[in-house]
C-alpha positions as CSV (number, residue, x, y, z in Angstrom):
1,X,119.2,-56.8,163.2
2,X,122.3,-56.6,165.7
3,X,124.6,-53.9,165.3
4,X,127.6,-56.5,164.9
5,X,125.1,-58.3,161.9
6,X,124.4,-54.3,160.4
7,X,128.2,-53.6,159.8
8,X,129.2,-56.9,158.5
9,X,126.3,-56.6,155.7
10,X,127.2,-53.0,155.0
11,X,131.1,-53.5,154.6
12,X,130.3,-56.4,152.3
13,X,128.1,-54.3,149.9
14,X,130.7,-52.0,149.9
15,X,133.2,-54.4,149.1
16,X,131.2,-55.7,145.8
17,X,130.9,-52.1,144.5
18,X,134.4,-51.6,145.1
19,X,135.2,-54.8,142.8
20,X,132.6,-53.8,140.1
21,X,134.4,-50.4,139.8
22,X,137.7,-51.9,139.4
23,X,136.0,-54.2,136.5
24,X,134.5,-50.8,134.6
25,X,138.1,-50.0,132.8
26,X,138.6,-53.7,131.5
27,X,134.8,-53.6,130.5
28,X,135.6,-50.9,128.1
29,X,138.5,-51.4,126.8
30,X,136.6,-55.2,125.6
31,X,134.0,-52.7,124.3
32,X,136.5,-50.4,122.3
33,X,138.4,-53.4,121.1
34,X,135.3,-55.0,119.4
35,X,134.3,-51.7,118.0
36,X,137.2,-51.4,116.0
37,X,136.9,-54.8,114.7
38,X,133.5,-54.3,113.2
39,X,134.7,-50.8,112.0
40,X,137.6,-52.5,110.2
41,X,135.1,-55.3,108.7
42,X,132.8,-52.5,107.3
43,X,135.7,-50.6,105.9
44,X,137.4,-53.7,104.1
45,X,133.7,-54.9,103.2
46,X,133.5,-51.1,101.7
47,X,136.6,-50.9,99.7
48,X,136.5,-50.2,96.0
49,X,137.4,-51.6,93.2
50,X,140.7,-51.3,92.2
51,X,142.1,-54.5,89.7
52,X,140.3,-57.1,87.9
53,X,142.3,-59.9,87.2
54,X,141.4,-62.3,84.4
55,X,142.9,-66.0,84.9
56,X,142.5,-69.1,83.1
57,X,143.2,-70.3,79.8
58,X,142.5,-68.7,77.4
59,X,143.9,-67.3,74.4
60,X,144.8,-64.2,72.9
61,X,141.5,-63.6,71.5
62,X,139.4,-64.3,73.9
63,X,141.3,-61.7,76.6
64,X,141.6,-59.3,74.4
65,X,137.6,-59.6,73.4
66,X,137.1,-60.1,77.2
67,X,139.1,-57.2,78.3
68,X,137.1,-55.0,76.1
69,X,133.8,-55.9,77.1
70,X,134.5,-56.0,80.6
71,X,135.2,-52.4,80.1
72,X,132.3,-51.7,78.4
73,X,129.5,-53.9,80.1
74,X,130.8,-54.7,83.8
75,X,132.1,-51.8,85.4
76,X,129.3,-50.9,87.7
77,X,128.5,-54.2,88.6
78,X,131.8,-55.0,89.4
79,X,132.6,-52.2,91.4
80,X,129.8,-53.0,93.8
81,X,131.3,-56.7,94.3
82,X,128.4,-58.3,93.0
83,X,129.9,-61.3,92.1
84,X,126.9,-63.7,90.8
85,X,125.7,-61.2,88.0
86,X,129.1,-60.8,87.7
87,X,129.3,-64.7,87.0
88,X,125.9,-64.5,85.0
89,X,126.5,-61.2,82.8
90,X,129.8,-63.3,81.8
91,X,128.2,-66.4,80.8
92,X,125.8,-64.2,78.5
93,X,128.6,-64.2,75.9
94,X,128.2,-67.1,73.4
95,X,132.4,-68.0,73.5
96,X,132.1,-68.5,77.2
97,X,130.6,-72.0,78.7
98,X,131.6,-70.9,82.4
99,X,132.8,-67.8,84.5
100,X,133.6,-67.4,88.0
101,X,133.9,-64.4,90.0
102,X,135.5,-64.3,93.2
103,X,137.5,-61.4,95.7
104,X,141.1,-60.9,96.3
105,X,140.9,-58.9,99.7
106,X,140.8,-56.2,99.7
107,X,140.1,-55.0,96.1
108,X,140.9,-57.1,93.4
109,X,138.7,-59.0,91.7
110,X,139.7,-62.0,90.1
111,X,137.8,-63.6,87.2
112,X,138.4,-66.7,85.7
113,X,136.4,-67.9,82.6
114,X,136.0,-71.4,80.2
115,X,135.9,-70.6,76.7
116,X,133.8,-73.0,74.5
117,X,137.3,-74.5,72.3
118,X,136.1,-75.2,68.6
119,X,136.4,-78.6,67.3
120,X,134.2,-77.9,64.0
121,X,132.6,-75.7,62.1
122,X,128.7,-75.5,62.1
123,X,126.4,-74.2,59.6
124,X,127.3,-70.5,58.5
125,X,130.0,-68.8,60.8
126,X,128.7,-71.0,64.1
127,X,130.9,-73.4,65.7
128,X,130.9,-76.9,67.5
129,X,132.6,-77.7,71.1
130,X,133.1,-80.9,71.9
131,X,130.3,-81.9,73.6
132,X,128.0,-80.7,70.3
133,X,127.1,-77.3,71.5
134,X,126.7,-74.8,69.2
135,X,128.0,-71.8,69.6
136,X,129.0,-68.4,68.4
137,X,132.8,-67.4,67.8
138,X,134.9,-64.8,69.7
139,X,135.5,-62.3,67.7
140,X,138.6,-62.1,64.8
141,X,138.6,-66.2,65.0
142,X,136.1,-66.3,61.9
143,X,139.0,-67.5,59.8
144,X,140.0,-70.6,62.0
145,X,140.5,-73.6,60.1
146,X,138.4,-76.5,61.0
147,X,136.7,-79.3,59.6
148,X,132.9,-78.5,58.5
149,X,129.9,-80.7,59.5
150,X,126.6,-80.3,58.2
151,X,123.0,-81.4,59.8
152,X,119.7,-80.8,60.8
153,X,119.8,-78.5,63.9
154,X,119.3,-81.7,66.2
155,X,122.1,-83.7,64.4
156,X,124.9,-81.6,65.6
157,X,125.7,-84.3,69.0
158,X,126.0,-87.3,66.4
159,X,127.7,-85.8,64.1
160,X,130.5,-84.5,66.7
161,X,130.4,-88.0,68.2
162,X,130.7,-89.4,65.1
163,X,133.9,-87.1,63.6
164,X,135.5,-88.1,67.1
165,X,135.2,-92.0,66.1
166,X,136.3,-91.6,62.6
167,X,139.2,-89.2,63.6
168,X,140.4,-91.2,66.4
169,X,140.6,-94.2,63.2
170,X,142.5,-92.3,61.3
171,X,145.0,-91.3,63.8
172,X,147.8,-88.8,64.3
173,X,149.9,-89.7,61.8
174,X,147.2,-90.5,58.8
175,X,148.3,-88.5,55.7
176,X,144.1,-88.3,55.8
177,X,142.2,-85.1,57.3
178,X,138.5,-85.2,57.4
179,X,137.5,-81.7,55.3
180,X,133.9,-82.1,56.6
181,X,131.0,-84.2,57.2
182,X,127.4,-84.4,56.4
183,X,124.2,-86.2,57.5
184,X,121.1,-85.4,55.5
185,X,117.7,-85.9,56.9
186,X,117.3,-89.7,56.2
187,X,121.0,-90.1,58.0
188,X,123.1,-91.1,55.4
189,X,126.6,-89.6,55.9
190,X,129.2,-88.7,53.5
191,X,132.8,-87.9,54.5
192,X,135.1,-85.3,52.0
193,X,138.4,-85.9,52.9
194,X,141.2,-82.8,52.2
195,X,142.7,-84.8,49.5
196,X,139.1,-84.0,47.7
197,X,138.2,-87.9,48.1
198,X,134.6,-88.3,49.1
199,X,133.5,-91.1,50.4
200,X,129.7,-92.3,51.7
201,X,129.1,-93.8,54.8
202,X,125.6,-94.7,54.5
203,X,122.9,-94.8,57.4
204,X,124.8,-97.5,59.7
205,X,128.3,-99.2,60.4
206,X,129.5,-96.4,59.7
207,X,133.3,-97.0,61.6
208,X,133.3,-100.2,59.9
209,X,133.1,-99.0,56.8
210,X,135.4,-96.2,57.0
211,X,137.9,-98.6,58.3
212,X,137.1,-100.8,54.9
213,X,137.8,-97.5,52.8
214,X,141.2,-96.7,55.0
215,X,142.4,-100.1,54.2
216,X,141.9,-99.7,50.8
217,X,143.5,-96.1,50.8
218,X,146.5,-97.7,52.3
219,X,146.7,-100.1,49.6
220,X,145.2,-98.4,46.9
221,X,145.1,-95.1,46.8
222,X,146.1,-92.6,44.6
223,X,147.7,-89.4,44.9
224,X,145.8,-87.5,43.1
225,X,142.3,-87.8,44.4
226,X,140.2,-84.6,43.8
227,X,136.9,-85.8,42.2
228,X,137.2,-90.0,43.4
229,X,134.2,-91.3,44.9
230,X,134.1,-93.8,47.2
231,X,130.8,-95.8,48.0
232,X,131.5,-97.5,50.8
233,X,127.7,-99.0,52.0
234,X,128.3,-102.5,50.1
235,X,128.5,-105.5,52.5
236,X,131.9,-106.8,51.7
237,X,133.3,-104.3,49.2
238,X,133.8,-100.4,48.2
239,X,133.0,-98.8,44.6
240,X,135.1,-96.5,43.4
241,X,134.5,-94.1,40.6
242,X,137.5,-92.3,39.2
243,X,136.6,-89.2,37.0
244,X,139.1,-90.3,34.3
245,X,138.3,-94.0,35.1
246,X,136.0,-96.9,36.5
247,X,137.1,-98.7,38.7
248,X,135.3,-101.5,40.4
249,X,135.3,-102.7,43.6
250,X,138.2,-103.7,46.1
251,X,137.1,-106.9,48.0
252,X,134.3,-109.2,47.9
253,X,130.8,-108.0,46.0
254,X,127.8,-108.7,48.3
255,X,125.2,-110.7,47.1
256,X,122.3,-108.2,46.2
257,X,125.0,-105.4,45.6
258,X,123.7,-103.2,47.4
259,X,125.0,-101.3,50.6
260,X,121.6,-100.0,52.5
């Protein structure tokens, strides 16, 4: 190699390390720059606890009932953000049909829950949603008035389906209330009424034959109506035994008398 070749290979070199030292400051101040980020992400990730918010609606017995058992039951598991036993240990308690736990950065937690709402009473201090679930009360709602309906254990979905029918016939503003319902095990239904009318329903048509017995009411009916039975399973027609009286039927006998 030349002289004249030599120097222009060494003044080159020496330019590129020139330019790579001028680079170094810019280099680390990236370097510091991202360090702090993922030391602020570790410290937000690592905040405690501070406020758990409950959201939702819900009422006055179910926060206060929540409230205390969040106290009692979820402290540590809330405190280390664990959100889905969080969601899980909620839905343990046999008011609630659905929790969700999320974060409010940097530490809040905010929990919102779906109470089971009570349509009916079941059995002996259980209750009905809806949908036919059974489930337990909150606590201090024991004394809620509702209508009663009474089953075998797998009956409780068509009875509910069937008090939704028969309410939606007698409407909002029926001076009629369903007091409860019953199915026994060969599924003939009776209907008690808060008047204290009772009134059977039999195995089948049973919408169709409470409309019969409303239609009657309408015309018919008595004010005073603790102890009247009505047997509404004939064809055509409804039987109706008075405790002070007899009185037969209001429209057409059927032909064998007989409602089954």
């Amino acid at each position: 190699m030349n002289k004249a070749r030599w120097q222009q290979h060494y003044f080159g070199a020496l330019a590129q390390a020139r330019r790579t030292l001028q680079s170094l400051p810019s280099l680390l101040a990236v370097t510091v720059v991202l360090s702090g980020v993922v030391a602020v992400g570790v410290n937000i990730v690592t905040q405690p606890l501070e406020r758990v918010v409950i959201v939702g609606e819900i009422g006055t017995l179910h926060r206060q009932a929540l409230e205390g058992w969040l106290v009692d039951n979820l402290a540590e598991t809330a405190s280390n953000w664990e959100l889905e036993e969080t969601e899980a240990l909620l839905e343990t308690l046999p008011w609630i049909q659905n929790a969700a736990a999320t974060r409010v950065w940097p530490t809040t937690m905010r929990i919102e829950v779906e109470p089971h709402t009570p349509v009916a009473l079941w059995g002996d201090g259980s209750f009905l949603n809806s949908d036919g679930q059974v489930f337990e009360p909150v606590p201090g709602s024991e004394g809620l008035v509702l209508p009663k309906l009474s089953g075998d254990l797998n009956q409780q979905s068509e009875l509910m389906d069937l008090y939704l029918q028969l309410s939606g016939l007698l409407g909002a503003d029926s001076v009629l209330r369903l007091e409860s319902l019953s199915m026994d095990s060969l599924g003939q239904v009776s209907v008690l009424m808060d008047t204290g009318l009772r009134v059977k329903l039999g195995r089948r048509a049973q919408l169709t034959r409470f409309q019969r017995f409303l239609d009657w009411h309408a015309r018919y009916g008595a004010s005073d109506q603790h102890g009247v039975a009505v047997d509404a399973r004939y064809r055509n027609a409804l039987a109706v035994a008075d405790p002070n009286q007899m009185t037969v039927l209001s429209g057409v006998a059927s032909r064998n008398g007989r409602g089954y």
